[in-house]
N, C-alpha and C positions, 0 to 999 in steps of 0.2 A: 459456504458461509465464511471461508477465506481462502485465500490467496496461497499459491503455494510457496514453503515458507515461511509464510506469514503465520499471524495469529501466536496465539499464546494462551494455554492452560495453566494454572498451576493450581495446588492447594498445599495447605501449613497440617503436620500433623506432627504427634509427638513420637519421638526415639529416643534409644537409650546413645548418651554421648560413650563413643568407646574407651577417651580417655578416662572419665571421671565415670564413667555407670551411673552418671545420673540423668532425670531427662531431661531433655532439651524440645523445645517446638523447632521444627527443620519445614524449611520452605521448598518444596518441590515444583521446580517450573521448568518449563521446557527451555533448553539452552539454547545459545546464538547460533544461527542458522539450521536449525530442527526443521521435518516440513508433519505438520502433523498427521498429515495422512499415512505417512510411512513407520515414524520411529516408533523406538523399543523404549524402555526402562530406560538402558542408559543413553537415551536423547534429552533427560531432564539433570540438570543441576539440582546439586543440595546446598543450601543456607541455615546459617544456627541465624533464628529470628531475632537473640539478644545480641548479636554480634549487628543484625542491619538495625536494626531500632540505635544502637553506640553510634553509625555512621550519621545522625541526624548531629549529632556535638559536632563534628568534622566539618561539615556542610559549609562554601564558603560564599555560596549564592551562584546566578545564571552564569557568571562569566568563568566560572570552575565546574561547571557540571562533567566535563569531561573526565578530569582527573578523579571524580566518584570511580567510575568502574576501574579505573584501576585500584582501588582497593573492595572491590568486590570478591577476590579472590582470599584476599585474609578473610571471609565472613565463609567459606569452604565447608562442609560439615562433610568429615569423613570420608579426606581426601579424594570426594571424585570430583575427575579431571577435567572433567563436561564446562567446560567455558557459560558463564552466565549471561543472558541476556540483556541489553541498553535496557530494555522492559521492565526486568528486574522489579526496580524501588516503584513503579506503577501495581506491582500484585504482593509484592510484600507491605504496603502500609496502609491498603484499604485493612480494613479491620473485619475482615470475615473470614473463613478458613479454606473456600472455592472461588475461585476467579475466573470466568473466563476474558479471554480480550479476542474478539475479531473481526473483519473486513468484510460484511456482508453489504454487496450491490445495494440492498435497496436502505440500509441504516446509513451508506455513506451517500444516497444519491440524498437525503435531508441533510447530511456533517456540507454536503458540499456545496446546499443552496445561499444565497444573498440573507434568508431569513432563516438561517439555520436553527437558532435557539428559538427561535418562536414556532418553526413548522416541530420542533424538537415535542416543543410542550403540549399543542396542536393535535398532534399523533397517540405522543402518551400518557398526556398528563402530569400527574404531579409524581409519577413512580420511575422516572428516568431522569437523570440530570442532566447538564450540557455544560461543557466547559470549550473556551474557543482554541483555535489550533494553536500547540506549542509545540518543540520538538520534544520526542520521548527520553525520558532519564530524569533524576533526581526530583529538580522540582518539581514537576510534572506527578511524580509521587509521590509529595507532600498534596499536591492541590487537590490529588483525589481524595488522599486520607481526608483533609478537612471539608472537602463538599459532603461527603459520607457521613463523618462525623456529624456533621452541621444540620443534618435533612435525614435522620434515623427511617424515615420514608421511604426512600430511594435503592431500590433495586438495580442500578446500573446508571453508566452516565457514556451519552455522547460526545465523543471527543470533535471536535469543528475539524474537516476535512480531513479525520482520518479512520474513524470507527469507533466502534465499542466495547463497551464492560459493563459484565453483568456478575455480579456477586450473591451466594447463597451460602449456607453452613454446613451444608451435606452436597458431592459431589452430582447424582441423579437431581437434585430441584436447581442445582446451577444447570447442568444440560439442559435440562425444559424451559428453563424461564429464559436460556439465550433463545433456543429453539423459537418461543413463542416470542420474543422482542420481535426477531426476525419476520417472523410471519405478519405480526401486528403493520409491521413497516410497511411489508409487502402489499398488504391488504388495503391499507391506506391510502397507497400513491395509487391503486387500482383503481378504487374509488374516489380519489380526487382528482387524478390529471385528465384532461378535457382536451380535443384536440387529435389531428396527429401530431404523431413522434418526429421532434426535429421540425416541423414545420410542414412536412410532409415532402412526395418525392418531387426531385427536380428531373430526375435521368432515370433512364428504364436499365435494367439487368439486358445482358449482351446473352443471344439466345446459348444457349448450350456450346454450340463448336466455336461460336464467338470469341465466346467467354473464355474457352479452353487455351483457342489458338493465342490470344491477347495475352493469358498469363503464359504459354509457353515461351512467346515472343520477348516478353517484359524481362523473367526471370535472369536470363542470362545475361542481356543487357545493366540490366543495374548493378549485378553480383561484380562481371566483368570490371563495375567503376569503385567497390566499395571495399572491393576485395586485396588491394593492393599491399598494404601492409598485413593485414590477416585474413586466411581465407574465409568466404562467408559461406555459410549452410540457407538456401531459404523456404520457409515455409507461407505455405497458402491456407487464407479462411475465406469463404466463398458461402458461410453461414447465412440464416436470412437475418440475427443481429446486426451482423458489420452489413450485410447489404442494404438494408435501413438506412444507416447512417453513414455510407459511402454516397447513397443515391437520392440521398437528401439535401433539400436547400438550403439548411443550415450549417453542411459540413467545414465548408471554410470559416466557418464566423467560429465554431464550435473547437474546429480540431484547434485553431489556433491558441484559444483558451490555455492549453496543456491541462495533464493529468492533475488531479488532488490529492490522491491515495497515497502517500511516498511508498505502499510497496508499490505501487503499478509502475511511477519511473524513474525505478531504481533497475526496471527492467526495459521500458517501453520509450526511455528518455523524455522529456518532458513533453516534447510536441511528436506528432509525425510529419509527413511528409506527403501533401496530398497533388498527387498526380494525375492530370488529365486521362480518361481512355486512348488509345490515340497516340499518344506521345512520342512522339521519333524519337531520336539520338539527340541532335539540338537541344531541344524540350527539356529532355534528362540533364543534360549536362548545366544548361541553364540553372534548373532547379536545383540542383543537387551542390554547383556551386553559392547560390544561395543560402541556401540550408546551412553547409558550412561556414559560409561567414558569419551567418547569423549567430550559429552556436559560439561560433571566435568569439562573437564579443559578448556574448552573453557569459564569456567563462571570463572574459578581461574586464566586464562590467563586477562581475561579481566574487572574485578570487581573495582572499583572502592573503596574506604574508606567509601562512602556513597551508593554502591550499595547495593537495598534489597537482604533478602535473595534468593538461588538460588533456582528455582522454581518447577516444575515437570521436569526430567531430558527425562521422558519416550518420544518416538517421536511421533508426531501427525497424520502426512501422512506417509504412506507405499505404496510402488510402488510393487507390484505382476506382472513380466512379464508373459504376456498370458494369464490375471488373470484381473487385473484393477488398482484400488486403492481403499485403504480402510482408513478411517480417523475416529481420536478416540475423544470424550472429556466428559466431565460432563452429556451433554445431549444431543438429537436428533439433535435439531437447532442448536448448538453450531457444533456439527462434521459433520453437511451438510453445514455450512458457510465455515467452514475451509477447505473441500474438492471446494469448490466452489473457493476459495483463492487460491489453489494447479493450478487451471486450469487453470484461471488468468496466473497463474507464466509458466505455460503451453506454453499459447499462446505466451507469454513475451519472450520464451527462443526458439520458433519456429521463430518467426520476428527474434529476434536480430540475432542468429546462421547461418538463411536462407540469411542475409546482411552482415553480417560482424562476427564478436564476443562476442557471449555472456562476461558481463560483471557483478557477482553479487554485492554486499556491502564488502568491510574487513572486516571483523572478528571484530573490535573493533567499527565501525561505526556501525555494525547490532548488538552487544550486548547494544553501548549507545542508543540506539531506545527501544530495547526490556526491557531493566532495566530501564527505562527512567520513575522516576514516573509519568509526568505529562500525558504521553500516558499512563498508567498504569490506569490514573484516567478516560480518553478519555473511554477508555473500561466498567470499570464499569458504567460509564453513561448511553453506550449503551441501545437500548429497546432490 
């Protein structure tokens, strides 16, 4: 139901302040780079709630969002050192005391169609909101406080290609009613999409030792051009999801799209890299020279005065028709998350396409995420 990572819990309850003994409401949320499948107790930051409600006087609109989190940390309750998440002012100002936020496949394959808010309403009715893609921090939660506010209705609101939130007042009816969003989603696109998937197949799966000898062949080959500056680890999915949509007609029309999700490429980079079976030396180097320039300019189209430097241009995921996917990085976990991020966008781009339109990020919205130092910092947290 997300991403690893990803996602974010939190709820508000009351403690005694240590300085003063008196109480305070303190915001518990999972800190920046938590993966919630793993952490403990202290994976979550504390916040005194009247210290973030004062950061609203502060607020100096979109073009300072940033310097918000740097005083996130004045708002500390009881000195723990658990760095706070961009997410933050998104679960502190809805107005309930349970929040969850996450990245479930099939809530983001409706965030990520053409008629997002209308498939939104479509699906749930009048007890889910929708609000269109921004990036996460401050404003962003204000906007929810006041759709919340605004719609005493509304059990959760879909964010436009990137996930959801769902809110309750006790911890157990927030789990079930994410729980049950999810489902409802799922249930939906089951019984709406028509068709095959992607348009159906254009190319057959390579029999067994084919299939084998191709990826043992490929692997070395690509690693050997990508690996020059840092060595690559790579890992293989030969899943029948990614075979779907490796050996479908749609793959080029689709992969080019890029990811929607920003956690997906923040891991997956925005496109991949889709490779003939087959492919010689030639071919590769072709392609791969390609790929890099493309990325050139898409970092020199889009770089800001204060964007860091431009990062590994080389691409993460590769789509091999008949073949699978193969995904490159530093090391084993790193290029099994990333391929696991590829699927994700997999499933994301089978819902939206099977409903209506896929719909991925601009070009200039998915490079300020990806240069975005404070996600930048989100990851190195990471475990």
């Amino acid at each position: 139901i997300t991403n690893y990572g990803g996602g974010n819990t939190s709820a508000k309850v009351m403690a005694k302040d240590p300085l003063t003994g008196e109480d305070a409401q303190v915001l518990w949320v999972k800190g920046s780079g938590g993966d919630l499948g793993s952490m403990k107790l202290d994976g979550f930051a504390t916040l005194c709630m009247s210290r973030l409600e004062a950061l609203k006087g502060l607020y100096r609109g979109l073009e300072h969002e940033d310097e918000m989190v740097g005083l996130l940390p004045h708002c500390t309750f009881d000195l723990n050192p658990r760095a706070a998440s961009i997410d933050t002012p998104l679960h502190a100002y809805l107005p309930a005391l349970h929040v969850d936020h996450m990245h479930p496949d099939a809530v983001i394959a409706i965030a990520a169609s053409a008629r997002s808010q209308e498939l939104t309403r479509e699906c749930f009715g009048d007890r889910i909101g929708w609000l269109p893609w921004q990036r996460p921090g401050f404003d962003l939660g204000l906007r929810l406080e006041a759709i919340a506010r605004e719609n005493p209705q509304l059990e959760g609101v879909v964010l436009g290609g990137h996930g959801l939130f769902t809110w309750a007042d006790d911890a157990k009816t927030c789990y079930e009613l994410t729980l049950r969003i999810i489902q409802k989603a799922q249930d939906w696109l089951d019984a709406t999409i028509t068709g095959a998937a992607f348009g159906g197949a254009a190319t057959k799966t390579l029999a067994d030792a084919g299939q084998a000898a191709e990826i043992e062949r490929l692997m070395p080959l690509i690693r050997g051009r990508i690996g020059a500056s840092e060595a690559k680890v790579g890992h293989v999915d030969t899943s029948p999801a990614v075979l779907e949509f490796v050996n479908s007609k749609r793959l080029d029309e689709l992969a080019a799209l890029g990811t929607s999700c920003p956690d997906h490429f923040l891991r997956t980079k925005i496109r991949p890299l889709v490779l003939p079976a087959g492919s010689g030396e030639e071919t590769i180097d072709r392609l791969l020279e390609t790929y890099r320039a493309d990325y050139s300019g898409y970092y020199k189209r889009c770089r800001h005065p204060d964007s860091p430097a431009m990062r590994d241009p080389n691409p993460v995921i590769w789509l091999v028709p008949g073949v699978g996917m193969l995904s490159f990085a530093r090391d084993k976990a790193t290029a099994r998350i990333a391929a696991e991020f590829y699927v994700n966008a997999i499933n994301v781009m089978r819902g939206a396409s099977g409903v209506d339109r896929y719909v991925g990020l601009s070009e200039q919205e998915a490079f300020n995420i990806e240069y975005w130092l404070l996600e930048e910092a989100k990851l190195q947290r990471m475990p």
